[in-house]
VMD Tcl script that builds the backbone (N, CA, C; Angstrom):
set m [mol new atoms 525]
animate dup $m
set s [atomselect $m all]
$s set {name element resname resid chain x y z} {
  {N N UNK 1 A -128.385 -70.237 38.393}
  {CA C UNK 1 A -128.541 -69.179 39.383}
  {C C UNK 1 A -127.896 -69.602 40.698}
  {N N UNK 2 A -127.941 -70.769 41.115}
  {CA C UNK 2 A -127.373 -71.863 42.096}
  {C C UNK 2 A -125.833 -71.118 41.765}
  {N N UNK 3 A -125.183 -71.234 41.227}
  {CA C UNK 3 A -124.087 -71.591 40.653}
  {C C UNK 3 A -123.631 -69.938 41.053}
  {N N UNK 4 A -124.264 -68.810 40.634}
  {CA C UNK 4 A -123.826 -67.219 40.852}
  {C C UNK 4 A -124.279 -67.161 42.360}
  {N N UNK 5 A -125.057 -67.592 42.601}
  {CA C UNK 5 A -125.185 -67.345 44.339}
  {C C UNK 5 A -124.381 -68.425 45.373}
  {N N UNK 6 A -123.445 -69.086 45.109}
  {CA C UNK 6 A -122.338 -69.749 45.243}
  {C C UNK 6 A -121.581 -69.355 45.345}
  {N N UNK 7 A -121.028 -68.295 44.348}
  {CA C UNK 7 A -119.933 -67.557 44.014}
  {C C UNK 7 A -119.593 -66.410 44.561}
  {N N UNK 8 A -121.088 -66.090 44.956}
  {CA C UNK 8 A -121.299 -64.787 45.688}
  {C C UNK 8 A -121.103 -64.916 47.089}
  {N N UNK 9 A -121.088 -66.438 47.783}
  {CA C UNK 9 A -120.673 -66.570 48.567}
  {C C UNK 9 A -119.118 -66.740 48.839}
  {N N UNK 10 A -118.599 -66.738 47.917}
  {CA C UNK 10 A -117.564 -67.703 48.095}
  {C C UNK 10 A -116.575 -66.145 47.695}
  {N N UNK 11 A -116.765 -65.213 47.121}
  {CA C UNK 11 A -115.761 -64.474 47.047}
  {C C UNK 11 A -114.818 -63.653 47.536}
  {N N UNK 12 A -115.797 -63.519 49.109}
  {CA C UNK 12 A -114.931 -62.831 50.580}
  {C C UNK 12 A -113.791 -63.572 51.069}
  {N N UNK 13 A -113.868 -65.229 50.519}
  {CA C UNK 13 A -112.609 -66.006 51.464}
  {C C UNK 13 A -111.302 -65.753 50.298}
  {N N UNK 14 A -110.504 -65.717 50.889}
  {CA C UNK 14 A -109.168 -65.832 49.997}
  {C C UNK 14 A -108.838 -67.788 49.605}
  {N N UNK 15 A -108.761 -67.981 50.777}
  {CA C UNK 15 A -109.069 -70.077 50.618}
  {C C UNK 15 A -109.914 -70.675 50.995}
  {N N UNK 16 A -110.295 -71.445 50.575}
  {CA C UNK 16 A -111.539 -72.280 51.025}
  {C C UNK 16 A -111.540 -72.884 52.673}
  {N N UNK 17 A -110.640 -73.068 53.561}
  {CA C UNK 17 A -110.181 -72.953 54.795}
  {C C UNK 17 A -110.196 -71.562 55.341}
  {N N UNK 18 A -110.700 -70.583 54.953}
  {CA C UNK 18 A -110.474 -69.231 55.485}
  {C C UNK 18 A -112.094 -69.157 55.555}
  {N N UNK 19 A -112.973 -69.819 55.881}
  {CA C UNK 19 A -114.191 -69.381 56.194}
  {C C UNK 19 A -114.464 -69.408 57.742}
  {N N UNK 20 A -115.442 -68.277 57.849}
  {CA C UNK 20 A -115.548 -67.647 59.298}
  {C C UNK 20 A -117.000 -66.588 59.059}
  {N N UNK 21 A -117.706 -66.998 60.326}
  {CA C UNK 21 A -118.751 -66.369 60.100}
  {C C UNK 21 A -118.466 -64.931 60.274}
  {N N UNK 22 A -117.500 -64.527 60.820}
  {CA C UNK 22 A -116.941 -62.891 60.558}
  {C C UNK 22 A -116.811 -62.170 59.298}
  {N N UNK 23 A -116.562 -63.204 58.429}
  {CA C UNK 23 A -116.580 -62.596 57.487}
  {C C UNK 23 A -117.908 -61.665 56.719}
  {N N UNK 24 A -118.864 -62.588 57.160}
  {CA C UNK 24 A -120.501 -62.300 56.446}
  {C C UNK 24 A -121.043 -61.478 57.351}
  {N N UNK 25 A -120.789 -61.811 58.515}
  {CA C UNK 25 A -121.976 -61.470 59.706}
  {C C UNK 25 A -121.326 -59.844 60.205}
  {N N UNK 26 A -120.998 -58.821 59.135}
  {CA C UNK 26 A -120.899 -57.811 58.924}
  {C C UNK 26 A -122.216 -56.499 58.917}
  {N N UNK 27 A -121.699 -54.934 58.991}
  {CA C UNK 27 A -122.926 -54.230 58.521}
  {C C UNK 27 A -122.974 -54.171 56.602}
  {N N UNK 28 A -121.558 -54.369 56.069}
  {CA C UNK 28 A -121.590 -54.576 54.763}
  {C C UNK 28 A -122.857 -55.795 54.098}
  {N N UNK 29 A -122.938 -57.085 54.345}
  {CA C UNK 29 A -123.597 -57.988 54.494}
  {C C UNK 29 A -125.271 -57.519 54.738}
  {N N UNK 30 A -125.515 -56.931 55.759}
  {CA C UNK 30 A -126.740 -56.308 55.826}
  {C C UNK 30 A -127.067 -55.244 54.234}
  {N N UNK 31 A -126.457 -54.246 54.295}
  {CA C UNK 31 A -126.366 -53.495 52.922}
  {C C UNK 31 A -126.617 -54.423 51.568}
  {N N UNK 32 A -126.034 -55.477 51.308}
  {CA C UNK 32 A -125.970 -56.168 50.184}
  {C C UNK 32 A -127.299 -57.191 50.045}
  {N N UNK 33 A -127.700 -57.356 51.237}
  {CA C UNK 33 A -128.798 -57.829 51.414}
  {C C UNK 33 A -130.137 -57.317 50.966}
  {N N UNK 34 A -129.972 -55.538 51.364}
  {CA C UNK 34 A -130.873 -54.920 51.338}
  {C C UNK 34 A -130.741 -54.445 49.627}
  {N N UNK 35 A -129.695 -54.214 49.250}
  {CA C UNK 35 A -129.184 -53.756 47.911}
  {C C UNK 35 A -130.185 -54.934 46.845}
  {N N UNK 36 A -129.840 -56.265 47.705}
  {CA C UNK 36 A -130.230 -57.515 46.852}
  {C C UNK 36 A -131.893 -57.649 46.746}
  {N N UNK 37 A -132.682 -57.613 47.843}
  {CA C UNK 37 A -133.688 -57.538 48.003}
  {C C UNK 37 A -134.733 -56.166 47.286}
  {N N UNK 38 A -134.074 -54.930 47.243}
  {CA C UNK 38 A -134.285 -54.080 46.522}
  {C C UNK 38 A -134.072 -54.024 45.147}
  {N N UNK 39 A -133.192 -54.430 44.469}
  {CA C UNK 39 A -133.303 -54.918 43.361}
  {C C UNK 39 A -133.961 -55.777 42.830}
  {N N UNK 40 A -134.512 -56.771 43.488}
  {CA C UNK 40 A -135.570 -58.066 43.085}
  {C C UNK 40 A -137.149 -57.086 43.229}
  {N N UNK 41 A -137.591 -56.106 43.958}
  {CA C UNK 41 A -137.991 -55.458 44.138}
  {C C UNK 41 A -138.687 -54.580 43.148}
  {N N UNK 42 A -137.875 -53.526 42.806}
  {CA C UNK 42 A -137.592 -52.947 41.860}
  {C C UNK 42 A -137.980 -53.703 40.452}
  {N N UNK 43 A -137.026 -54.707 40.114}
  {CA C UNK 43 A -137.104 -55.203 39.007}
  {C C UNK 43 A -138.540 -55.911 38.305}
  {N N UNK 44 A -139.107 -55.988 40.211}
  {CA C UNK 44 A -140.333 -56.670 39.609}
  {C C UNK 44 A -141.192 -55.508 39.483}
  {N N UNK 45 A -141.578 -54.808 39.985}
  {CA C UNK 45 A -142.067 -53.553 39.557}
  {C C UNK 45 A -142.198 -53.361 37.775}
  {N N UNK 46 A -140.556 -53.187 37.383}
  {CA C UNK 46 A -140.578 -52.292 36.119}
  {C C UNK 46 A -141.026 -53.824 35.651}
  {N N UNK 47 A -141.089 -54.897 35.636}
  {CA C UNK 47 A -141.420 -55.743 34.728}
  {C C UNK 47 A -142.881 -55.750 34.814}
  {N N UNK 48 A -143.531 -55.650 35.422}
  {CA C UNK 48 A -144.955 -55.354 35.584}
  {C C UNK 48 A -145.955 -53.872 34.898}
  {N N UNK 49 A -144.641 -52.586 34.911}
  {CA C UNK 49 A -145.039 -51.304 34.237}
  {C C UNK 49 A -144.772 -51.805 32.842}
  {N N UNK 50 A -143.492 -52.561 32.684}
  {CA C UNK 50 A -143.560 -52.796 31.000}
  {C C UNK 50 A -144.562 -53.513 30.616}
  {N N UNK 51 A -145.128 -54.617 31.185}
  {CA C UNK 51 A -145.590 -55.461 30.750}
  {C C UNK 51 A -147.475 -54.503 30.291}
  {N N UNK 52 A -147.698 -53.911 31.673}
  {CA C UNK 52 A -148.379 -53.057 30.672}
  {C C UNK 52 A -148.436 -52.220 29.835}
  {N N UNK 53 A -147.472 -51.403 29.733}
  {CA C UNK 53 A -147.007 -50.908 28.026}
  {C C UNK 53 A -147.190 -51.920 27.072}
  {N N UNK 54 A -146.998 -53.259 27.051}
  {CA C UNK 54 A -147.324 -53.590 25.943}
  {C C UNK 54 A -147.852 -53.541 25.749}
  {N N UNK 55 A -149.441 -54.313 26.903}
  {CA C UNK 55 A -150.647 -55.242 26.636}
  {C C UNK 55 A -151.284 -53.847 25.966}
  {N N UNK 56 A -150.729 -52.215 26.194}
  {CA C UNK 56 A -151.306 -51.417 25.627}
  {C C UNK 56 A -150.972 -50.811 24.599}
  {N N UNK 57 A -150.041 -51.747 23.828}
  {CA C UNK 57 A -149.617 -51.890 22.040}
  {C C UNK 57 A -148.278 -51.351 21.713}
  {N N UNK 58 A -147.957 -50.938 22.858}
  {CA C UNK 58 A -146.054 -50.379 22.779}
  {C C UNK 58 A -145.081 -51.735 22.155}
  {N N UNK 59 A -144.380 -51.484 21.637}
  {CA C UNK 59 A -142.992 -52.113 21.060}
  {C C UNK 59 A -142.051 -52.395 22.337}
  {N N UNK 60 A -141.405 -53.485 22.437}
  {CA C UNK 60 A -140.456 -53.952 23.622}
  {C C UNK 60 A -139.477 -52.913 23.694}
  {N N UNK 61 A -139.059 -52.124 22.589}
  {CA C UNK 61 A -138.123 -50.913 22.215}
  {C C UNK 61 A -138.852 -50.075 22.856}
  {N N UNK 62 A -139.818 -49.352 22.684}
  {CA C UNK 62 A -140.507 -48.470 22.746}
  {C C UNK 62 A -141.244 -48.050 24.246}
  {N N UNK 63 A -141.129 -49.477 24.860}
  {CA C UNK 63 A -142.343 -49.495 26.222}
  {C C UNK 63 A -141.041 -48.905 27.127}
  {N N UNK 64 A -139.779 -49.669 26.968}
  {CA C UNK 64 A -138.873 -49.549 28.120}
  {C C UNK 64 A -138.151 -48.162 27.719}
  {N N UNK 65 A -137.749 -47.511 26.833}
  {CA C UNK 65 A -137.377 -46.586 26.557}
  {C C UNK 65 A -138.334 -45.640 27.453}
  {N N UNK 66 A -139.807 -45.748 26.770}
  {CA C UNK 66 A -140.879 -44.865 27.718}
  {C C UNK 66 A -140.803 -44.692 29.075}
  {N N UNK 67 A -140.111 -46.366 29.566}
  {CA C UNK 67 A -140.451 -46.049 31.422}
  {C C UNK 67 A -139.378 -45.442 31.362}
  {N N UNK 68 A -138.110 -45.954 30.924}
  {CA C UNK 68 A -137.234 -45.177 30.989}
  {C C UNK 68 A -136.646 -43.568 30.942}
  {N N UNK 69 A -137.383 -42.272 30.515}
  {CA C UNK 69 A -137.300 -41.428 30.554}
  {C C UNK 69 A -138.919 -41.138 31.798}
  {N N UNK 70 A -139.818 -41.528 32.066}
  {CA C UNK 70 A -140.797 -41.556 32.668}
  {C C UNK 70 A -139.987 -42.061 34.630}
  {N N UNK 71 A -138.952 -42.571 34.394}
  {CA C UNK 71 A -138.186 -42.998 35.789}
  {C C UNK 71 A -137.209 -42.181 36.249}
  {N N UNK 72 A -136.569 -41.327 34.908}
  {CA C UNK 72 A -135.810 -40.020 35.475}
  {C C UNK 72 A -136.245 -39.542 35.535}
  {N N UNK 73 A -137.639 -38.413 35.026}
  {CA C UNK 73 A -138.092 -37.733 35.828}
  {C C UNK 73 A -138.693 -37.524 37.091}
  {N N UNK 74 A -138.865 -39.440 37.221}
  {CA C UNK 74 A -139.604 -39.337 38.656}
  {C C UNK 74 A -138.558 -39.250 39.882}
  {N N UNK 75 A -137.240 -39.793 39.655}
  {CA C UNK 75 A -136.477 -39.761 39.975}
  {C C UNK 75 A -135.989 -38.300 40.658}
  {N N UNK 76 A -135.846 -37.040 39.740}
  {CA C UNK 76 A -135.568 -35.683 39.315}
  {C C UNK 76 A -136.738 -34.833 40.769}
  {N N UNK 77 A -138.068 -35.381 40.595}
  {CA C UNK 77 A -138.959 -35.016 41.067}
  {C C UNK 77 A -138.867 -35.686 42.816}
  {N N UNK 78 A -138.935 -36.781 42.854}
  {CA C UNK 78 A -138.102 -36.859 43.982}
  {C C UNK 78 A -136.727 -36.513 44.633}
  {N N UNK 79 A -135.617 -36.271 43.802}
  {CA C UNK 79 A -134.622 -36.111 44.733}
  {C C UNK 79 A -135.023 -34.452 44.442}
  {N N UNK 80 A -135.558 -33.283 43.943}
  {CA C UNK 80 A -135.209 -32.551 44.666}
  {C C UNK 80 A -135.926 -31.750 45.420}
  {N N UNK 81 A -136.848 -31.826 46.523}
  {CA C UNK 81 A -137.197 -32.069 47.325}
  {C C UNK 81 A -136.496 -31.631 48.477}
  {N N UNK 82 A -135.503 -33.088 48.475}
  {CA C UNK 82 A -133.964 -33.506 49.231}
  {C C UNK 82 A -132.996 -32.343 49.461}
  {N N UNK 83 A -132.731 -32.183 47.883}
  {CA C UNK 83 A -131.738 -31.349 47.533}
  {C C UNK 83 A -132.134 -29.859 48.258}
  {N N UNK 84 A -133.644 -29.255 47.731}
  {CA C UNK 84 A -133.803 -28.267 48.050}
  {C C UNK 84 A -134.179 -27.807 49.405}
  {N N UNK 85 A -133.941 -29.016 50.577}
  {CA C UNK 85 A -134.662 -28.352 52.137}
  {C C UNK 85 A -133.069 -28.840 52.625}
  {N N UNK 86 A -132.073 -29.503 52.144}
  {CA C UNK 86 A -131.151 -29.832 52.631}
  {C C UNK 86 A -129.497 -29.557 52.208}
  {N N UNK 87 A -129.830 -28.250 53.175}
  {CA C UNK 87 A -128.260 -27.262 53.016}
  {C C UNK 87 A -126.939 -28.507 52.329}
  {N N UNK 88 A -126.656 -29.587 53.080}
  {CA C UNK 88 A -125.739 -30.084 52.524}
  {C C UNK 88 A -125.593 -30.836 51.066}
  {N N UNK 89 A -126.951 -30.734 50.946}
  {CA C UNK 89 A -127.054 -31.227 49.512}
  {C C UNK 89 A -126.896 -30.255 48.696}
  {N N UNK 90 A -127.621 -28.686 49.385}
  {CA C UNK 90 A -127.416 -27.670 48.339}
  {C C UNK 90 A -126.072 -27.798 48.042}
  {N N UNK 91 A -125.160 -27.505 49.106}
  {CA C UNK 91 A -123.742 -27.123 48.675}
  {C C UNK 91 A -123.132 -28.233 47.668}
  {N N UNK 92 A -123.898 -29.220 47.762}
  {CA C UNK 92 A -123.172 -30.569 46.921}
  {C C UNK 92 A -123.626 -30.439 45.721}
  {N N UNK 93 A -124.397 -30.258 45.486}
  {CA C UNK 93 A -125.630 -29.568 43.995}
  {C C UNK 93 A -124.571 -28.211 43.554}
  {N N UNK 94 A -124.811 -27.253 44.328}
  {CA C UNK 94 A -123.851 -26.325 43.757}
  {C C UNK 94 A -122.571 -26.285 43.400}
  {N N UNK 95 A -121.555 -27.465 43.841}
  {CA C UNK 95 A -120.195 -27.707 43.416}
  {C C UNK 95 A -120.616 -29.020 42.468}
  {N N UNK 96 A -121.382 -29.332 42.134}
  {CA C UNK 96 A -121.620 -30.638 40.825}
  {C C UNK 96 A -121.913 -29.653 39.778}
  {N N UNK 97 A -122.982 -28.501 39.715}
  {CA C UNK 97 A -123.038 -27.586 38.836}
  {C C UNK 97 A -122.429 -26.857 38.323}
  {N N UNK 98 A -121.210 -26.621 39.008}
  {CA C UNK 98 A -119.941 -25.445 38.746}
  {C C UNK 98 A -118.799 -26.625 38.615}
  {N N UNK 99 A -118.705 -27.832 38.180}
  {CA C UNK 99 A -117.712 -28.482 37.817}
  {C C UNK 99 A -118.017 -28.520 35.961}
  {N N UNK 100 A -117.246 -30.027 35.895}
  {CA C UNK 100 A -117.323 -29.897 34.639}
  {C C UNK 100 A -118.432 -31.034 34.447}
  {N N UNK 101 A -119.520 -30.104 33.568}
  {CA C UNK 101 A -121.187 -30.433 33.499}
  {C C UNK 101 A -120.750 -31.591 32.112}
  {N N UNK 102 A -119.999 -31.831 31.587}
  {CA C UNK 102 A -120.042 -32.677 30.181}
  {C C UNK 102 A -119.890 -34.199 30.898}
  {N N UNK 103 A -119.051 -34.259 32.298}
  {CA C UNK 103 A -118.358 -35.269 32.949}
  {C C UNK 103 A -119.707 -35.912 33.639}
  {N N UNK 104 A -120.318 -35.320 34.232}
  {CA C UNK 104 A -121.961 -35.996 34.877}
  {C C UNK 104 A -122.952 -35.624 34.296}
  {N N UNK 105 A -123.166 -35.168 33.073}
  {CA C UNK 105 A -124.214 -35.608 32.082}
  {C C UNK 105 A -123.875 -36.962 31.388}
  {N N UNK 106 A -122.392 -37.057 30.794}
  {CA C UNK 106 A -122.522 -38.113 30.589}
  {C C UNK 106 A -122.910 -39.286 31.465}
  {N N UNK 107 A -122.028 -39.070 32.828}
  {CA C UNK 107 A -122.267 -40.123 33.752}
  {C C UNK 107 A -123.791 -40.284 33.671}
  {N N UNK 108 A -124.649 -39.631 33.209}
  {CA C UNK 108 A -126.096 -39.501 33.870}
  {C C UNK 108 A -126.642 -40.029 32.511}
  {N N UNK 109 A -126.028 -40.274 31.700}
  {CA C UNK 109 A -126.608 -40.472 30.191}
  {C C UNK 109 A -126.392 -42.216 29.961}
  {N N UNK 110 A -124.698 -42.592 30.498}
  {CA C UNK 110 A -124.766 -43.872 30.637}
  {C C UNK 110 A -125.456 -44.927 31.706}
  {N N UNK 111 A -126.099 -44.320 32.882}
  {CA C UNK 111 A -126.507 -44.978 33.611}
  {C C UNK 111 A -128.343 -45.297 32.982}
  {N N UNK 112 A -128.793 -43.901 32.565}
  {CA C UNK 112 A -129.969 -43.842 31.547}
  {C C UNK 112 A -129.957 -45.280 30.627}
  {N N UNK 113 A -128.770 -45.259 29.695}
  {CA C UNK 113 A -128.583 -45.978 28.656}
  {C C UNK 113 A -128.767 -47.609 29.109}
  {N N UNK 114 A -127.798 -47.657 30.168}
  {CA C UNK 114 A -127.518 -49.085 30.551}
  {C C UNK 114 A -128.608 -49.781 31.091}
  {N N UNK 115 A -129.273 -49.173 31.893}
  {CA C UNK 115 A -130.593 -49.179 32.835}
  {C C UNK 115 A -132.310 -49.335 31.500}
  {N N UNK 116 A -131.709 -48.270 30.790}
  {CA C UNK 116 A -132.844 -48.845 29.506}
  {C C UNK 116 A -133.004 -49.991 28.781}
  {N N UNK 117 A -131.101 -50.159 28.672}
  {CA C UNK 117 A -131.668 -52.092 27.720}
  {C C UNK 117 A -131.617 -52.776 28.900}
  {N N UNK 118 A -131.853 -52.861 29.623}
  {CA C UNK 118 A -132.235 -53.527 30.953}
  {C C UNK 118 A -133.640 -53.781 30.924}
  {N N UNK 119 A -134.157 -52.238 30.754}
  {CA C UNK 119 A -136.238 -52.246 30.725}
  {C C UNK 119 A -136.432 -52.952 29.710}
  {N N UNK 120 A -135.417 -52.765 28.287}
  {CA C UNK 120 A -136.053 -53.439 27.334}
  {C C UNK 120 A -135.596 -54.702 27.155}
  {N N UNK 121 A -134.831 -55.250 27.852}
  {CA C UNK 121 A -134.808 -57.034 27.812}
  {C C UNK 121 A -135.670 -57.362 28.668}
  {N N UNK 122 A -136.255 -56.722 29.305}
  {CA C UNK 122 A -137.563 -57.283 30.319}
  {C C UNK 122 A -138.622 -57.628 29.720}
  {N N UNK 123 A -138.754 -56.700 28.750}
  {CA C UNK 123 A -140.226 -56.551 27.618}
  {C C UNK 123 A -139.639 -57.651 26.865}
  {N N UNK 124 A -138.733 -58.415 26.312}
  {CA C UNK 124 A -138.479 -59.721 25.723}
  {C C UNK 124 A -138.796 -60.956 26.607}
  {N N UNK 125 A -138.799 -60.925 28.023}
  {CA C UNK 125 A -138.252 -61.924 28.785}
  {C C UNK 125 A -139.534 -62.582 29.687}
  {N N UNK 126 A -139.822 -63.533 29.727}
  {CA C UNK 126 A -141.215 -64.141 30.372}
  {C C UNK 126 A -140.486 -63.634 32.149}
  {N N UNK 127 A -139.587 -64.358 32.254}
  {CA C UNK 127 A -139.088 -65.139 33.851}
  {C C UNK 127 A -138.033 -63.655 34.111}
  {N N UNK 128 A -138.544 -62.735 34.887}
  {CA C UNK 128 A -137.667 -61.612 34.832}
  {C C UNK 128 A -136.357 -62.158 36.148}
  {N N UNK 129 A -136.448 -62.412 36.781}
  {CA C UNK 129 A -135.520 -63.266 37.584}
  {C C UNK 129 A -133.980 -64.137 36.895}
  {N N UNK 130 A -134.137 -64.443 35.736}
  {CA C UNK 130 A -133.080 -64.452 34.412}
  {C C UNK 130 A -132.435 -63.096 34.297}
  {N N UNK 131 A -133.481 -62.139 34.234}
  {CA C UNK 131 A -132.150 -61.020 33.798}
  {C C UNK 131 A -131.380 -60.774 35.005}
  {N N UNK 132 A -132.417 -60.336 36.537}
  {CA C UNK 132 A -132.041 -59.744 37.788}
  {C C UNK 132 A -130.611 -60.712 38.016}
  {N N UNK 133 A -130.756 -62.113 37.586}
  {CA C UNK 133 A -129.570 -63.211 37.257}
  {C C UNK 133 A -127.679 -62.687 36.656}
  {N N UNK 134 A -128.477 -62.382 35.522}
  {CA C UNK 134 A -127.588 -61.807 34.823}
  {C C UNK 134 A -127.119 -60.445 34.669}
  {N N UNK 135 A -127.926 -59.619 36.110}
  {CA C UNK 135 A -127.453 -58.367 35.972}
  {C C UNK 135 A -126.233 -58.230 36.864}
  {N N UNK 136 A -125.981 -59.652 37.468}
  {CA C UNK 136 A -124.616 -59.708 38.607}
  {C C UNK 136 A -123.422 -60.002 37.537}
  {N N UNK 137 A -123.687 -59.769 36.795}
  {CA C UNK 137 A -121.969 -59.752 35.481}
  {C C UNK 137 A -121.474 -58.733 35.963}
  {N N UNK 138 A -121.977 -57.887 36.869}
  {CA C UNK 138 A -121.012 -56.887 37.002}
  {C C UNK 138 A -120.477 -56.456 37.867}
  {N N UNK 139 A -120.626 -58.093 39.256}
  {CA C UNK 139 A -119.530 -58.308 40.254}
  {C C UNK 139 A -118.275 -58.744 39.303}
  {N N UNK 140 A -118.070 -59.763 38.632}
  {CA C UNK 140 A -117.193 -60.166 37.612}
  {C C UNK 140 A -116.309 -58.949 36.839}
  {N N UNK 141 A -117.278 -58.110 36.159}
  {CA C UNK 141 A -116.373 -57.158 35.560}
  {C C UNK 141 A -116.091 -56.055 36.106}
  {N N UNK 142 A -116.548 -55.791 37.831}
  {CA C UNK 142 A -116.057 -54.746 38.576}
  {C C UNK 142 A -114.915 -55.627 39.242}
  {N N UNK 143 A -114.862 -56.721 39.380}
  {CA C UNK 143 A -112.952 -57.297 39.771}
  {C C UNK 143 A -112.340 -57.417 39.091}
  {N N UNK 144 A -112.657 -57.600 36.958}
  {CA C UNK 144 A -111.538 -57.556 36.273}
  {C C UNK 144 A -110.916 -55.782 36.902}
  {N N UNK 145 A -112.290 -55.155 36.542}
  {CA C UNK 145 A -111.254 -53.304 36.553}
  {C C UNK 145 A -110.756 -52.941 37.567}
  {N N UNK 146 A -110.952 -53.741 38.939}
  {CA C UNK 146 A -110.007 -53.436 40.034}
  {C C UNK 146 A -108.914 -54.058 39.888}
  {N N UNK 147 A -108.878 -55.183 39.079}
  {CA C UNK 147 A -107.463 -55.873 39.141}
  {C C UNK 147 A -106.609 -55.193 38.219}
  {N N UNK 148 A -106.922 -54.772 36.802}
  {CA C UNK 148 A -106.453 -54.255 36.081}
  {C C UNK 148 A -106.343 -52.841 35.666}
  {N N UNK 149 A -107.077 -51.981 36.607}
  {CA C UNK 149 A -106.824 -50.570 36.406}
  {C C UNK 149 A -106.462 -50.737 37.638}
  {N N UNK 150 A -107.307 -50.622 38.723}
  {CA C UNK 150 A -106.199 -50.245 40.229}
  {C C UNK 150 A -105.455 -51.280 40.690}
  {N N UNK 151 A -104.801 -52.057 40.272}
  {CA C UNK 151 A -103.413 -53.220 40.306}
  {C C UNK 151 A -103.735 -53.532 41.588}
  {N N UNK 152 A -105.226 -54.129 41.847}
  {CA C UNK 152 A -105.600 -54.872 42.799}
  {C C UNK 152 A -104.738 -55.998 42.310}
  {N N UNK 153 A -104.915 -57.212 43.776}
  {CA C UNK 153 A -104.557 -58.926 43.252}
  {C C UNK 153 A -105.638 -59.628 43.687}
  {N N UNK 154 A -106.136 -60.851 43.445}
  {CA C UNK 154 A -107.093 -61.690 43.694}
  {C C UNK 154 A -106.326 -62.887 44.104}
  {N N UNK 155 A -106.482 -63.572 45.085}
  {CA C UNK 155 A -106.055 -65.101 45.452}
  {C C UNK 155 A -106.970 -65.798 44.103}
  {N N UNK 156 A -106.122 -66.822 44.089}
  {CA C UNK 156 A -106.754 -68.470 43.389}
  {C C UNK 156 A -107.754 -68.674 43.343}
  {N N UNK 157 A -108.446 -68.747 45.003}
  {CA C UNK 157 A -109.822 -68.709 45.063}
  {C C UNK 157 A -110.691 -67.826 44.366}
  {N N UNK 158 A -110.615 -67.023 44.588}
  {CA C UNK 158 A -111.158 -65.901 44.248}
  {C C UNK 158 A -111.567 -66.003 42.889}
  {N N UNK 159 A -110.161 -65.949 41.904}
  {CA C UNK 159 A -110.670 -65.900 40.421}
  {C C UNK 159 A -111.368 -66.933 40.165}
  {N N UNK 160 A -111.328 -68.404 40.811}
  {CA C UNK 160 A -111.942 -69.563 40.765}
  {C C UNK 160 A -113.385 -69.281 41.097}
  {N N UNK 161 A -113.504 -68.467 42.191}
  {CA C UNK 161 A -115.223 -67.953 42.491}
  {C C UNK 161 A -115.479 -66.975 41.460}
  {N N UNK 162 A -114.869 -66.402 40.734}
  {CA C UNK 162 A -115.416 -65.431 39.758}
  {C C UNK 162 A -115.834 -65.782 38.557}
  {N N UNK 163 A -114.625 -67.017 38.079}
  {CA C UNK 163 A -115.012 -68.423 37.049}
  {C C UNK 163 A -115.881 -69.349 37.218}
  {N N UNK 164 A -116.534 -69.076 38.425}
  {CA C UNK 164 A -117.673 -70.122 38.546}
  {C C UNK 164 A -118.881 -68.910 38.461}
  {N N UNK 165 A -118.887 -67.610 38.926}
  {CA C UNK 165 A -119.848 -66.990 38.551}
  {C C UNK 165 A -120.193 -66.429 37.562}
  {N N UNK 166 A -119.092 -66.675 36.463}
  {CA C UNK 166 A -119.081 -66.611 35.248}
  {C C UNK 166 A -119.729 -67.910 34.328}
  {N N UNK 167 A -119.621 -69.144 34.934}
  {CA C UNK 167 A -120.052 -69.998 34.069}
  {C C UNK 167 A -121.608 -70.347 34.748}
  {N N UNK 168 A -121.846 -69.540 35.848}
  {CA C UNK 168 A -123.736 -69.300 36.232}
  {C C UNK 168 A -124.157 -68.654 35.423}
  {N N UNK 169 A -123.399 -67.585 34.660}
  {CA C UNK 169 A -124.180 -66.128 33.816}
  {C C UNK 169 A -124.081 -67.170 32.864}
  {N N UNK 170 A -123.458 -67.560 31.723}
  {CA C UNK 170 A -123.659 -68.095 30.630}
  {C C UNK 170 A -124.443 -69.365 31.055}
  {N N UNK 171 A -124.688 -70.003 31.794}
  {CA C UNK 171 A -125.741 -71.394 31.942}
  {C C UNK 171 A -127.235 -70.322 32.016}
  {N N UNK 172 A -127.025 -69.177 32.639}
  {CA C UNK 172 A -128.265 -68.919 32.776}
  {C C UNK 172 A -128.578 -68.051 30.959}
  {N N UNK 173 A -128.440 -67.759 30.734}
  {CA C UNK 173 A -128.070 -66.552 29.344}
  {C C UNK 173 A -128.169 -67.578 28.263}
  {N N UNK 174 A -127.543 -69.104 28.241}
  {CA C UNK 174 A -127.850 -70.092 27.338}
  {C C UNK 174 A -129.618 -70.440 27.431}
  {N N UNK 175 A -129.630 -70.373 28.500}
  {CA C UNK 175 A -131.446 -71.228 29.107}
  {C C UNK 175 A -132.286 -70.204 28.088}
}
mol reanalyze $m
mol bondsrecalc $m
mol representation Tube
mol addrep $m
């Protein structure tokens, strides 16, 4: 975990001589913080709702699937609320509805999906802090698809910090 929060530091510099507290001491930095802290958050939460699904005889399949449709609706039930006292959301609601509905159902089906074997490796997992670990694979594979669909470039460093936060996910994922 040492090893991905290393990496996570290390991926704003282009060289290892290019460090500067400007770089961090950003409002981005605040956000990622809060992003980070909310997710540890969060995660401990649903590991605590699963955990009682089990103790009340649910299947590790079965418990997280449950929160899992039990979190979009709460979700549904909170945002609209939002949606419905707030003109600019209406208009944003009403041009998402009159587009093409197959394009953000799915979007709304894979985030469901991905987010579920998430609940349900929790219901496998004693130390939920392992997965919240391993749910940063996807700083790593959001810079392969910038490099390789939008013909981003990465300095040396960089892929070197991404190869080291790659070999934190598998040290941690071996444990």
């Amino acid at each position: 975990m040492l090893l991905i929060a290393l990496a996570g530091f290390m991926l704003p510099l282009v060289r290892p001589g290019a460090f500067s507290w400007s770089l961090y001491l950003t409002p981005a930095l605040g956000f990622m913080l809060m992003a980070a802290v909310g997710t540890v958050g969060y995660s401990l939460i649903d590991k605590a709702a699963i955990d009682l699904m089990r103790a009340g005889g649910l299947s590790a399949t079965l418990a997280g699937l449950q929160y899992m449709v039990l979190q979009a609706w709460m979700a549904v039930l909170w945002m609209f609320p939002a949606v419905a006292l707030m003109p600019r959301e209406r208009a944003a609601a009403r041009l998402l509805l009159q587009g093409q509905a197959r394009i953000w159902v799915l979007a709304g089906l894979m985030v469901l999906s991905t987010y579920g074997l998430v609940l349900i490796a929790m219901a496998y997992t004693e130390d939920v802090s392992y997965l919240v670990a391993l749910r940063q694979a996807s700083i790593p594979l959001g810079a392969l698809l910038g490099v390789f669909w939008l013909k981003e470039t990465l300095s040396g460093f960089r892929w070197l910090s991404l190869a080291l936060m790659m070999t934190g996910l598998v040290l941690v994922a071996l444990n």
